[in-house]
C-alpha positions as a Markdown table, in Angstrom:
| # | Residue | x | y | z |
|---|---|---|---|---|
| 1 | Unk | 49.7 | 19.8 | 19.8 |
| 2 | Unk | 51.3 | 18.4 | 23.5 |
| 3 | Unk | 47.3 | 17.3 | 24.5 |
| 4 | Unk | 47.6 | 15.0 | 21.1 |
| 5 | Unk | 50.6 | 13.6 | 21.3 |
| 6 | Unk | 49.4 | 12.6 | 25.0 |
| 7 | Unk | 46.6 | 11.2 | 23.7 |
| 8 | Unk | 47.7 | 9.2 | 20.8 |
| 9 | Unk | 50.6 | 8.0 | 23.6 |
| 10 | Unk | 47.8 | 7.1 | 25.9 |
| 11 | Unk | 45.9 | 4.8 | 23.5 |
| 12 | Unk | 48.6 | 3.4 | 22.1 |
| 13 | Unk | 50.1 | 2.1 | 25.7 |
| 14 | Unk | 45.9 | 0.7 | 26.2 |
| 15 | Unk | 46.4 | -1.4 | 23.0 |
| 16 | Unk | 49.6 | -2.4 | 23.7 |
| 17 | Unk | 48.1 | -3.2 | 27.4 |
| 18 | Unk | 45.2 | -5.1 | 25.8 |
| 19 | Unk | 47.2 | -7.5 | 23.1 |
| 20 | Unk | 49.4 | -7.9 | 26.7 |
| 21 | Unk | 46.7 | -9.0 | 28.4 |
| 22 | Unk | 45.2 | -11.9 | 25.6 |
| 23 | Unk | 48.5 | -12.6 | 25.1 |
| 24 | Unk | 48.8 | -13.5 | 28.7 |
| 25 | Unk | 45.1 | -15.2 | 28.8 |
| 26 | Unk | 46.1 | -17.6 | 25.3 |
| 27 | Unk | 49.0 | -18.7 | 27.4 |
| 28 | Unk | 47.8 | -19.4 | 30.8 |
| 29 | Unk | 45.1 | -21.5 | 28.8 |
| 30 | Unk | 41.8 | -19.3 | 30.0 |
| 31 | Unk | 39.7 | -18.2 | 26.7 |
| 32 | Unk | 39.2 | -14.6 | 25.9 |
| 33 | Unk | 35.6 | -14.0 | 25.6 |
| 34 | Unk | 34.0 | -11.1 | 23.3 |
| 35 | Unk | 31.7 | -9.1 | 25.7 |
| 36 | Unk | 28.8 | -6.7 | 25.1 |
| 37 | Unk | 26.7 | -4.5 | 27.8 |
| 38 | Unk | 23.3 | -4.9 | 27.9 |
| 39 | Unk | 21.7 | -1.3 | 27.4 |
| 40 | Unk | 18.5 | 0.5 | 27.0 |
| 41 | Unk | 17.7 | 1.2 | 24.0 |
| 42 | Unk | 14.9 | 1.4 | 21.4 |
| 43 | Unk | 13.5 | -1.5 | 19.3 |
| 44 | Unk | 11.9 | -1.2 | 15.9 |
| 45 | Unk | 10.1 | -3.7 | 14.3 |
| 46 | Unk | 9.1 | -3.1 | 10.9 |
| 47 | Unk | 8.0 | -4.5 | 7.5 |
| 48 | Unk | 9.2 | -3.9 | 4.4 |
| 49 | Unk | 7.4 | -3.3 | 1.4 |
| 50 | Unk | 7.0 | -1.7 | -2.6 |
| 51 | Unk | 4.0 | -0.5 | -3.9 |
| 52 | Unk | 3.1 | 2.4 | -6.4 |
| 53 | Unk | 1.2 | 5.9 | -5.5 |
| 54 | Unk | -2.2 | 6.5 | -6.8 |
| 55 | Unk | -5.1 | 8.7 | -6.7 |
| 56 | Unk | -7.5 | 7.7 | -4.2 |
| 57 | Unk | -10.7 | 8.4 | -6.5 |
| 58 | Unk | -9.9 | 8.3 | -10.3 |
| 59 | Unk | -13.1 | 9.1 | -12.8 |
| 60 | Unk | -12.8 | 7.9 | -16.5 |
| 61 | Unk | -14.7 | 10.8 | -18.1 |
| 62 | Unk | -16.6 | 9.0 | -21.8 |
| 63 | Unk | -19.1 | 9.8 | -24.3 |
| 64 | Unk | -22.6 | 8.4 | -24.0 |
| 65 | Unk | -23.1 | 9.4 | -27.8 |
| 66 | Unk | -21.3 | 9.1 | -30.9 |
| 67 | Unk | -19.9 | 12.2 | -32.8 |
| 68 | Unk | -16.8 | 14.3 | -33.6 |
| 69 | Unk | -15.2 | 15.9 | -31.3 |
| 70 | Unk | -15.6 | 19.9 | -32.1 |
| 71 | Unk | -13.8 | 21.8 | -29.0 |
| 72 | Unk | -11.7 | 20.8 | -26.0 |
| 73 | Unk | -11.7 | 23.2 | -23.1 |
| 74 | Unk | -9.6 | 21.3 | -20.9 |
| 75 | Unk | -6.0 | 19.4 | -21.2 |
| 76 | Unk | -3.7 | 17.5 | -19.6 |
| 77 | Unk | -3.1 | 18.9 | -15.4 |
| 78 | Unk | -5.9 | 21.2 | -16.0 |
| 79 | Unk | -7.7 | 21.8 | -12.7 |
| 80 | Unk | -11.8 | 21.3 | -13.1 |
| 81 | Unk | -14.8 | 21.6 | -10.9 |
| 82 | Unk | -17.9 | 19.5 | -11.1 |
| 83 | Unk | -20.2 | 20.3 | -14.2 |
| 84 | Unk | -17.3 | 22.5 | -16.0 |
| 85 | Unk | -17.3 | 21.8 | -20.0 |
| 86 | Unk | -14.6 | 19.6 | -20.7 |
| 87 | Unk | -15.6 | 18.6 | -24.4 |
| 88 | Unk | -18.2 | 19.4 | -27.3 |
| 89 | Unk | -19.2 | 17.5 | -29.9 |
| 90 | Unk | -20.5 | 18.7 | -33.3 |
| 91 | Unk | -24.2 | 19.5 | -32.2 |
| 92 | Unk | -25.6 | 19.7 | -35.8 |
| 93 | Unk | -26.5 | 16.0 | -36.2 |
| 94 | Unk | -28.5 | 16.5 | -32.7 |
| 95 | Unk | -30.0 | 19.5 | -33.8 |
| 96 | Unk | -31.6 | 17.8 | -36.9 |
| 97 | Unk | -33.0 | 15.1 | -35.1 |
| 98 | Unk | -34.5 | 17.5 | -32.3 |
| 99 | Unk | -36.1 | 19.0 | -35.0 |
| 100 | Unk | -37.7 | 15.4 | -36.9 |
| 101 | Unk | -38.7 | 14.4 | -33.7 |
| 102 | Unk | -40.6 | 17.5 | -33.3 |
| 103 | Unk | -42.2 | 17.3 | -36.4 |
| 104 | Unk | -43.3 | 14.0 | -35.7 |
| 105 | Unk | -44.5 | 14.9 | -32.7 |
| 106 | Unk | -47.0 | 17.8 | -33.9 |
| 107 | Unk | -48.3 | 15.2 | -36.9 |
| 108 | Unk | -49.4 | 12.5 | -34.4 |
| 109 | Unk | -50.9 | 15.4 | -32.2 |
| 110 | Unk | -52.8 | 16.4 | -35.4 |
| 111 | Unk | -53.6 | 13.0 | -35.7 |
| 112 | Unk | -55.1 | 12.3 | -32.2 |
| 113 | Unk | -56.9 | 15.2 | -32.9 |
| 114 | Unk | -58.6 | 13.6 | -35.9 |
| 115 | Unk | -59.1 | 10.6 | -34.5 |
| 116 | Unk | -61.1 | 12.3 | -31.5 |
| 117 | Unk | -63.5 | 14.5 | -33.1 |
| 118 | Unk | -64.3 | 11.3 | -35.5 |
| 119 | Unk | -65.0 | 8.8 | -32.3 |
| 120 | Unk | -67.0 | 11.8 | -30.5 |
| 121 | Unk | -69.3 | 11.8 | -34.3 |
| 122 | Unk | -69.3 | 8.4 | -33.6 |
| 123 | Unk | -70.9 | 8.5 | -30.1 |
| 124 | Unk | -73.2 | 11.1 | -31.2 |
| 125 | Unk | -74.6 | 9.0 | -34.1 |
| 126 | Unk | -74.9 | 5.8 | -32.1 |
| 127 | Unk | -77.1 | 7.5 | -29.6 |
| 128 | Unk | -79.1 | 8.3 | -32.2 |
| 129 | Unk | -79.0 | 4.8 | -33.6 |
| 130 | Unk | -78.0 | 6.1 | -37.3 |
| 131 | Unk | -74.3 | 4.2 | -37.0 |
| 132 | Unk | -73.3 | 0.5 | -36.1 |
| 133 | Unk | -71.3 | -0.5 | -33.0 |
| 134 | Unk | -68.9 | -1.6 | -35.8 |
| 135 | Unk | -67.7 | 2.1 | -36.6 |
| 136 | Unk | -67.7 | 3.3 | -33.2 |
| 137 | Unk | -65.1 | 0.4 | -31.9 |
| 138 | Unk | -62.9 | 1.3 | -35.8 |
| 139 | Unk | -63.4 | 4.9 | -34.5 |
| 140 | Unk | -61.9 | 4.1 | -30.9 |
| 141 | Unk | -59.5 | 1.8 | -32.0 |
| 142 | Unk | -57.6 | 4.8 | -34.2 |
| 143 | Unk | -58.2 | 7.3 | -31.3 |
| 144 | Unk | -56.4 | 5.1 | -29.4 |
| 145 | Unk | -53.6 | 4.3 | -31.9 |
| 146 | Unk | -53.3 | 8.0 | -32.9 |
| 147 | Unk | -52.3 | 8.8 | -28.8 |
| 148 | Unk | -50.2 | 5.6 | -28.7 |
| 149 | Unk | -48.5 | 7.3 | -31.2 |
| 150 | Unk | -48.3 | 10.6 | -29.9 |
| 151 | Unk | -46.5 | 9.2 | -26.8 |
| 152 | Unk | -43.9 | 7.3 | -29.1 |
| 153 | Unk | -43.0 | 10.5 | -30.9 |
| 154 | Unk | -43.1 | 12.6 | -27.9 |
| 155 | Unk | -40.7 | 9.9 | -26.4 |
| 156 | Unk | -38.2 | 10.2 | -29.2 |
| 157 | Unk | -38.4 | 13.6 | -28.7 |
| 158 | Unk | -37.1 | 13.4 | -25.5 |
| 159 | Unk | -34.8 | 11.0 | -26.9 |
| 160 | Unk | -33.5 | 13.0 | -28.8 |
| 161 | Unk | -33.0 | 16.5 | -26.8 |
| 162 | Unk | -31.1 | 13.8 | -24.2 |
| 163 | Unk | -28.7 | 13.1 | -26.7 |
| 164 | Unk | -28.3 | 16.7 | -28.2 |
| 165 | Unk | -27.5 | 17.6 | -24.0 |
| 166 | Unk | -24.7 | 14.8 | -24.3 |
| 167 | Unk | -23.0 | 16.1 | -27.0 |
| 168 | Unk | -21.6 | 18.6 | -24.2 |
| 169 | Unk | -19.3 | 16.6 | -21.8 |
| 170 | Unk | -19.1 | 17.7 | -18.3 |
| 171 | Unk | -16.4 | 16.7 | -15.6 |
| 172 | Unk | -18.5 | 15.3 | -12.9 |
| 173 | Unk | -15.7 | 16.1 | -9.8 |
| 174 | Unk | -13.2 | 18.7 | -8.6 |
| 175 | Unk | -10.0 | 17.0 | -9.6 |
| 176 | Unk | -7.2 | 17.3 | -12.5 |
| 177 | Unk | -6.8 | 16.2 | -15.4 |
| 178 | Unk | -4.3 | 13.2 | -15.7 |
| 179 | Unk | -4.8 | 11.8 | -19.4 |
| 180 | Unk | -6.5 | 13.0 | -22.2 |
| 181 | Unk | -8.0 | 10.4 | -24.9 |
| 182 | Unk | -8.8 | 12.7 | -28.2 |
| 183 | Unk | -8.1 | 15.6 | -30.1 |
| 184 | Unk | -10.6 | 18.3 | -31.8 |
| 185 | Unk | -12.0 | 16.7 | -35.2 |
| 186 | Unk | -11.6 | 13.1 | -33.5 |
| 187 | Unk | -14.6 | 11.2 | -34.3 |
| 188 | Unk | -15.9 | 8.9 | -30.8 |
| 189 | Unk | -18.2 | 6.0 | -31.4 |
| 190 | Unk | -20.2 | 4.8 | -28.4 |
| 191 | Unk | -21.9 | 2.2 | -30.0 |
| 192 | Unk | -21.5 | -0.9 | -27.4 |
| 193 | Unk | -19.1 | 1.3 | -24.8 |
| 194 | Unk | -18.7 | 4.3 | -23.9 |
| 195 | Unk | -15.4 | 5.8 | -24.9 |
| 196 | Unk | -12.9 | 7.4 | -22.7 |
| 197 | Unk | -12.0 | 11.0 | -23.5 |
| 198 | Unk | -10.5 | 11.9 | -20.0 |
| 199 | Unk | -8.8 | 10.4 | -16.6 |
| 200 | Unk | -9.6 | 12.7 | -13.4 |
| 201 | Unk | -7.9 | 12.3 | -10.8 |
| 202 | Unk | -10.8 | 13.8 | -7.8 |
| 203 | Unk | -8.1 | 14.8 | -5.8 |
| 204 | Unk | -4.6 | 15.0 | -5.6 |
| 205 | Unk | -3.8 | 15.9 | -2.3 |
| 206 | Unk | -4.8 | 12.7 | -0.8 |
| 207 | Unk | -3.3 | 10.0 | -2.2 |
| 208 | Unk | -2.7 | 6.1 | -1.5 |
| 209 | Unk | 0.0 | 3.4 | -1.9 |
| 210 | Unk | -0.8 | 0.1 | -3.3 |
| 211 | Unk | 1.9 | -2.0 | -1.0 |
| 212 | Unk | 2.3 | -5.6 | -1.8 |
| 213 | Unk | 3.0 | -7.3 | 1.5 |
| 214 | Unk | 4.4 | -11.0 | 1.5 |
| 215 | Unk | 2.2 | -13.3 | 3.0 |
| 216 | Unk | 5.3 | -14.0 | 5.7 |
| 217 | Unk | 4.6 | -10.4 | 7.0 |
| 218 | Unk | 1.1 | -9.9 | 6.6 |
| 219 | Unk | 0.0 | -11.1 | 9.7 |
| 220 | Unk | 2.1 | -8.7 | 11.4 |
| 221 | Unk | 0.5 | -5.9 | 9.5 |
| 222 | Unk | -2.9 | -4.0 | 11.0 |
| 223 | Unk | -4.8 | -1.0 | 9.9 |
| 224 | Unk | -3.5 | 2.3 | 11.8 |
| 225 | Unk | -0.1 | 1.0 | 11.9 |
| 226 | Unk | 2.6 | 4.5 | 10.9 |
| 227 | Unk | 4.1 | 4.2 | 7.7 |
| 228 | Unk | 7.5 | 5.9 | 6.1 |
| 229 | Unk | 8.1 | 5.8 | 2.6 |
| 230 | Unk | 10.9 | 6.8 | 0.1 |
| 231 | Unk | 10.5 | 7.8 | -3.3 |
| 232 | Unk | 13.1 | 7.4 | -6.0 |
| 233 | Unk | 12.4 | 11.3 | -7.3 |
| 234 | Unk | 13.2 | 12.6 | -3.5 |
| 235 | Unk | 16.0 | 9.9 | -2.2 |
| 236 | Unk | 16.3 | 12.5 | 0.7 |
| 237 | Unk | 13.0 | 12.9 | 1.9 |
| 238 | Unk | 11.0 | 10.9 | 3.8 |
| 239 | Unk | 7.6 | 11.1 | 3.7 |
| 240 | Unk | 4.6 | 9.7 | 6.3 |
| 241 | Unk | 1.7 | 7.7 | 5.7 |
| 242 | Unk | -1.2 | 5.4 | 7.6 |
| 243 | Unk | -2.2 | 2.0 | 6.3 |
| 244 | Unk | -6.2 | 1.9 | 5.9 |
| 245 | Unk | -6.8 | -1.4 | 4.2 |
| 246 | Unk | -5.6 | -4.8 | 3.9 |
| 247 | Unk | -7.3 | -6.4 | 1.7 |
| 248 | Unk | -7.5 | -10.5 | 1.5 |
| 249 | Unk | -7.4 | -11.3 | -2.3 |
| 250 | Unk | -4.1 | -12.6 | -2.5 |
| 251 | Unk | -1.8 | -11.7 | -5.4 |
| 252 | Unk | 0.5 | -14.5 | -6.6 |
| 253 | Unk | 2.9 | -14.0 | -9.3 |
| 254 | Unk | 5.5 | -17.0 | -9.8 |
| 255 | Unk | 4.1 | -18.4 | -6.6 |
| 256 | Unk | 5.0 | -15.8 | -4.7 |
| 257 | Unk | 1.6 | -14.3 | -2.7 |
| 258 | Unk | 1.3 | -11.1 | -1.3 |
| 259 | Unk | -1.7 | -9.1 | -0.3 |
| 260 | Unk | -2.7 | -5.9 | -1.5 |
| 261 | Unk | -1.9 | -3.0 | 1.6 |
| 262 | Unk | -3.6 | 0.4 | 1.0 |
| 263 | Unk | -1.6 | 3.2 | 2.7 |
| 264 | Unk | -3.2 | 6.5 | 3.2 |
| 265 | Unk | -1.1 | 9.7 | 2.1 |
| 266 | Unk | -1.6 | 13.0 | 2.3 |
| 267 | Unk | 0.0 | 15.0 | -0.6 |
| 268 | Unk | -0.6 | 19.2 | 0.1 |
| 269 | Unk | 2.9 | 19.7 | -1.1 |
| 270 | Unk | 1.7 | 17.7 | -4.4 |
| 271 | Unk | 5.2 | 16.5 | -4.9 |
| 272 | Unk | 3.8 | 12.5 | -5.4 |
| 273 | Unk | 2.8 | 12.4 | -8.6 |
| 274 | Unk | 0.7 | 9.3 | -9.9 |
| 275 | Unk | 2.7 | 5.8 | -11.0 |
| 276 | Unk | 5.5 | 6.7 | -8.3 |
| 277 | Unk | 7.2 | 3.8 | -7.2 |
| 278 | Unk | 7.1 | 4.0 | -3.3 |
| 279 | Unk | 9.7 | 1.8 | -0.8 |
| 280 | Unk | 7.7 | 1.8 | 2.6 |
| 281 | Unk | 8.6 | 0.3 | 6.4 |
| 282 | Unk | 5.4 | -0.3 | 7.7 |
| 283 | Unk | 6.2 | 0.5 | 11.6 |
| 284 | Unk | 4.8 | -3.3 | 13.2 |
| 285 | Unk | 6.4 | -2.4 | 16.8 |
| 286 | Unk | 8.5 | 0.2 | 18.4 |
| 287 | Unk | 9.8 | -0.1 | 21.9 |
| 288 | Unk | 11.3 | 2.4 | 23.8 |
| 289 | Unk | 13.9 | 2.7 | 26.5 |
| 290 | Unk | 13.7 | -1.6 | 26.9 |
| 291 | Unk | 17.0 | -3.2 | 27.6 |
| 292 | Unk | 18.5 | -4.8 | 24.7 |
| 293 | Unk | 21.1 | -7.7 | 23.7 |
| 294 | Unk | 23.0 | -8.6 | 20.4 |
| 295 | Unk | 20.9 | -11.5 | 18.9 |
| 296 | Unk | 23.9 | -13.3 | 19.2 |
| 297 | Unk | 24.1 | -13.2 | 22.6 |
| 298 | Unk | 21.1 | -15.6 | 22.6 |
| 299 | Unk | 22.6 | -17.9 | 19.8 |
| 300 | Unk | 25.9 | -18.4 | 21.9 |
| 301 | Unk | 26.9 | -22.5 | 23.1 |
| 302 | Unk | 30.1 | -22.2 | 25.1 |
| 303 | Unk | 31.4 | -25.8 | 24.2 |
| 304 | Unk | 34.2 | -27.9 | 26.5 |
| 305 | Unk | 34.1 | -27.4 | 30.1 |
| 306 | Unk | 31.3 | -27.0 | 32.5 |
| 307 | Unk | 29.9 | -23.2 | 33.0 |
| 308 | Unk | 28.6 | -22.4 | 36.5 |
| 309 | Unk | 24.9 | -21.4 | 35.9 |
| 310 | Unk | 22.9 | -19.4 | 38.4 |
| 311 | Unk | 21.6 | -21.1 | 41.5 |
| 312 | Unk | 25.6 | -22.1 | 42.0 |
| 313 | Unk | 24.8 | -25.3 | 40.0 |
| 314 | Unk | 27.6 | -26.3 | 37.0 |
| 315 | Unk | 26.2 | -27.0 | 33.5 |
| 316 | Unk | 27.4 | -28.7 | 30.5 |
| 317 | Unk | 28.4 | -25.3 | 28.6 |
| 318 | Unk | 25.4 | -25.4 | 26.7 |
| 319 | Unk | 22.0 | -23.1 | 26.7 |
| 320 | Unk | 20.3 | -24.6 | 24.1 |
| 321 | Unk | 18.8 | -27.4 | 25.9 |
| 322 | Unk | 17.0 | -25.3 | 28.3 |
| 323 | Unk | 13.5 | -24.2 | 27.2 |
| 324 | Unk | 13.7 | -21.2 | 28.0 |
| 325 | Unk | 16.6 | -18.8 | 26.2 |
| 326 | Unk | 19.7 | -18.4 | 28.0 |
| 327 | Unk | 22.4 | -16.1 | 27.6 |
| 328 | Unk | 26.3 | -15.8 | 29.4 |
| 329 | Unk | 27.1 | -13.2 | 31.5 |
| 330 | Unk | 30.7 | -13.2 | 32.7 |
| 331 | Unk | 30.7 | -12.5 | 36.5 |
| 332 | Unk | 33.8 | -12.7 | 38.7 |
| 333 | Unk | 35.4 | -13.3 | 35.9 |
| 334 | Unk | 33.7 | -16.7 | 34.5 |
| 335 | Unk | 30.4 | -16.9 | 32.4 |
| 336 | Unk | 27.3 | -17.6 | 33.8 |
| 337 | Unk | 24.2 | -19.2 | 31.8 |
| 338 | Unk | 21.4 | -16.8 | 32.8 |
| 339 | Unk | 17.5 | -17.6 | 31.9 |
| 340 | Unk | 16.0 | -14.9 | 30.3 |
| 341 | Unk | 12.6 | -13.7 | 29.0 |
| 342 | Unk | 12.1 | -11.8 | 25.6 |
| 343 | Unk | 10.7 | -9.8 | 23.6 |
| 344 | Unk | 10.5 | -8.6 | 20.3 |
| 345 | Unk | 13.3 | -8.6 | 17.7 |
| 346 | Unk | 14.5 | -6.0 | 15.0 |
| 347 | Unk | 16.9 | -8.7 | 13.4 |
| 348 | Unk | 20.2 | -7.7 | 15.1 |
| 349 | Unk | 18.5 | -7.0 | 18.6 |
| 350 | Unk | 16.5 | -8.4 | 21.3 |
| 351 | Unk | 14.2 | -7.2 | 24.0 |
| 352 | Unk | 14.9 | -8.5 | 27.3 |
| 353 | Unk | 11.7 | -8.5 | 29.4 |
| 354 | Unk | 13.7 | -10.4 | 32.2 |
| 355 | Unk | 16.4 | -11.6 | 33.0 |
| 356 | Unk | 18.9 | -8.9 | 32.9 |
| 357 | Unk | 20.0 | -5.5 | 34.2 |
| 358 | Unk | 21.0 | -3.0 | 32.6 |
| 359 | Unk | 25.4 | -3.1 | 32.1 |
| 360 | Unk | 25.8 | -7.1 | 32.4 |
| 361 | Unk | 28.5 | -7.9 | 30.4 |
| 362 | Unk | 26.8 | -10.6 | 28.2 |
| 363 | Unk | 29.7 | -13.3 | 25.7 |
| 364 | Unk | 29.2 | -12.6 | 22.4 |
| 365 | Unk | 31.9 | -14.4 | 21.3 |
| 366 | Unk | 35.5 | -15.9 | 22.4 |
| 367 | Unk | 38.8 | -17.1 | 21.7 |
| 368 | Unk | 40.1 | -20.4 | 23.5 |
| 369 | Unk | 43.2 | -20.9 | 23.9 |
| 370 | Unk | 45.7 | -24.1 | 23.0 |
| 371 | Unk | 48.0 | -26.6 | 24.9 |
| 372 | Unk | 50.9 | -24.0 | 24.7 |
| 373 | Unk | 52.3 | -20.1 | 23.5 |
| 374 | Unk | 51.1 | -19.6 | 20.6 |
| 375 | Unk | 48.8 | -22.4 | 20.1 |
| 376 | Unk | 45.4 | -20.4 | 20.2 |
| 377 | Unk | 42.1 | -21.2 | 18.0 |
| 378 | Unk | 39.1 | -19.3 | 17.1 |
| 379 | Unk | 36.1 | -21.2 | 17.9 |
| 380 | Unk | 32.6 | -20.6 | 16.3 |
| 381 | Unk | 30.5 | -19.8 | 19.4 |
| 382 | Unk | 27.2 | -20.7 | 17.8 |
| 383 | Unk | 28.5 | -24.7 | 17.5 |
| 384 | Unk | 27.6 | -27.4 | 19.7 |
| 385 | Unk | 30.1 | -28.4 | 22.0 |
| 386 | Unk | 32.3 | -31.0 | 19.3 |
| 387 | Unk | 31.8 | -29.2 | 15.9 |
| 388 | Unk | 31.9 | -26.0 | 14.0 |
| 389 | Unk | 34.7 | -24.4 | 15.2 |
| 390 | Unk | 38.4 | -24.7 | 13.4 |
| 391 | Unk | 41.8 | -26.2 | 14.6 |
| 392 | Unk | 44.6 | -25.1 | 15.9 |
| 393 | Unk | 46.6 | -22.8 | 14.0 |
């Protein structure tokens, strides 16, 4: 109980110290300037974006023939393997048209053979000269009709067992189930399209995000980049993922354009489920252990009287005039403009490639002091040097 007493004692007498020593500074006339340490640190830069998780391979399962629909051996999630049964049509309608085609079939045969013992007669009778050229060119003529028609019925035939083998629909990948078009007794018509009876997804444990970038970000983005992602089913799981594509047919709604970004997931836990809505931070840059500044260290202007810069020369308060970015360092007690070089940004920090060292106090911000006690005034230390801040108070 003593050690907190002691301590709340000590930090109150290092406020009180503090407030003592601004006090003093307002008074004497010096400003009070707001200080951070430059540190090392880590820098992320990243891209934000929403998209929605699908299937990487999705198969639309239809009927090539027409017919109602007699058994269903799968349903919605059910697992399949390529060439399992999915679906049966009624086969009867097939069956009978096997069976006319066939019959077809064996009278043109009959007929060929007809029409080949006639034109052999034929040929036998011309040699002899008893028949005219006349009957043996009829007689060839119908032999050749009668196999012309042999091969029509024999390819309606085939015709015919094709569609009686259609009538049993297959699932042409491993994958599950995701939708399912039709119920037993259903009647399908394929008469100018194919219908769907089934969505299969090929495989669920690889999955992809459809990220709409903004044009503004795009060119920041680049295949093999690391991606994180939240869903709104999981709010406390983050999960991983690789972009693979960008792809450059822009997508503008309301004039806004952004360009499709294909992520790469993989799902073995099968917890993303199709249609999810996914918040990803593409990962554009990360820097580690660089030294880093507030970002408004490098917007400061330090308006009013001259600030010594380095090189022992005095300056007109004012970085922004330099071409190069500057930013105030207080040494031996005044601020210092001090040329620096940078790097990248996350929005509230900066890389400093050079310039620096690691604990330089850099100004973030001040307070300047009035004429007299009492007569202080906050002044907005991203202003030029005769506007922006406020008056005495």
């Amino acid at each position: 109980m003593i050690k907190y007493i002691v301590v709340v004692v000590l930090l109150a007498l290092l406020g009180a110290g503090v407030w003592w020593w601004r006090g003093r500074a307002a008074e004497s006339g010096g400003p009070v300037y707001a200080t951070t340490p430059v540190r090392r640190g880590e820098i992320n830069v990243t891209v934000s974006a929403s998209g929605t998780i699908n299937p990487v391979a999705t198969v639309i399962v239809g009927s090539q023939v027409s017919g109602r629909i007699q058994d269903l051996h799968v349903d919605y999630n059910s697992v399949v393997t390529s060439g399992q049964v999915v679906a049966q049509l009624e086969q009867s309608p097939f069956i009978v048209r096997v069976r006319q085609s066939a019959a077809t079939l064996a009278k043109t045969k009959a007929n060929v053979r007809l029409a080949k013992a006639t034109l052999e007669r034929q040929k036998t009778l011309a040699q002899q000269n008893v028949t005219s050229s006349a009957e043996l060119d009829d007689a060839q003529a119908k032999y050749d009709q009668a196999v012309a028609d042999e091969m029509q019925a024999q390819a309606l035939l085939d015709s015919a067992n094709i569609d009686m083998e259609h009538a049993t629909i297959y699932s042409p990948v491993d994958g599950t189930v995701l939708t399912r078009s039709i119920d037993v007794g259903q009647t399908v018509a394929a008469s100018f399209q194919a219908p769907v009876l089934f969505t299969i997804a090929a495989d669920l444990t690889k999955m992809q995000i459809e990220a709409k970038v903004d044009e503004a970000d795009v060119g920041q983005v680049a295949v093999g980049q690391l991606v994180t992602f939240m869903v709104d089913s999981y709010p406390d799981q983050i999960f991983t993922g690789t972009v693979r594509q960008i792809r450059n047919s822009p997508v503008i709604v309301q004039n806004v354009v952004s360009y499709d970004t294909i992520i790469s997931v993989n799902n073995d836990t099968l917890l993303l489920r199709p249609g999810m809505t996914a918040n990803t931070t593409i990962m554009v840059s990360n820097r580690l252990d660089v030294l880093v500044v507030p970002n408004a260290a490098l917007r400061m202007k330090l308006p009013g009287a001259a600030v010594a810069r380095d090189g022992g020369r005095a300056g007109t308060g004012s970085a922004a005039g330099a071409a190069q970015p500057s930013v105030y360092v207080i040494r031996n007690g005044a601020p210092h403009a001090v040329p620096v070089q940078t790097g990248v940004t996350d929005g509230s920090s900066m890389e400093i490639v050079h310039g620096l060292a690691a604990g330089d106090a850099v100004v973030t911000g001040y307070t300047a002091a009035g004429a007299g006690a009492g007569a202080r005034a906050t002044v907005n230390p991203f202003a030029g040097p005769h506007g922006g801040g406020r008056g005495p108070r």
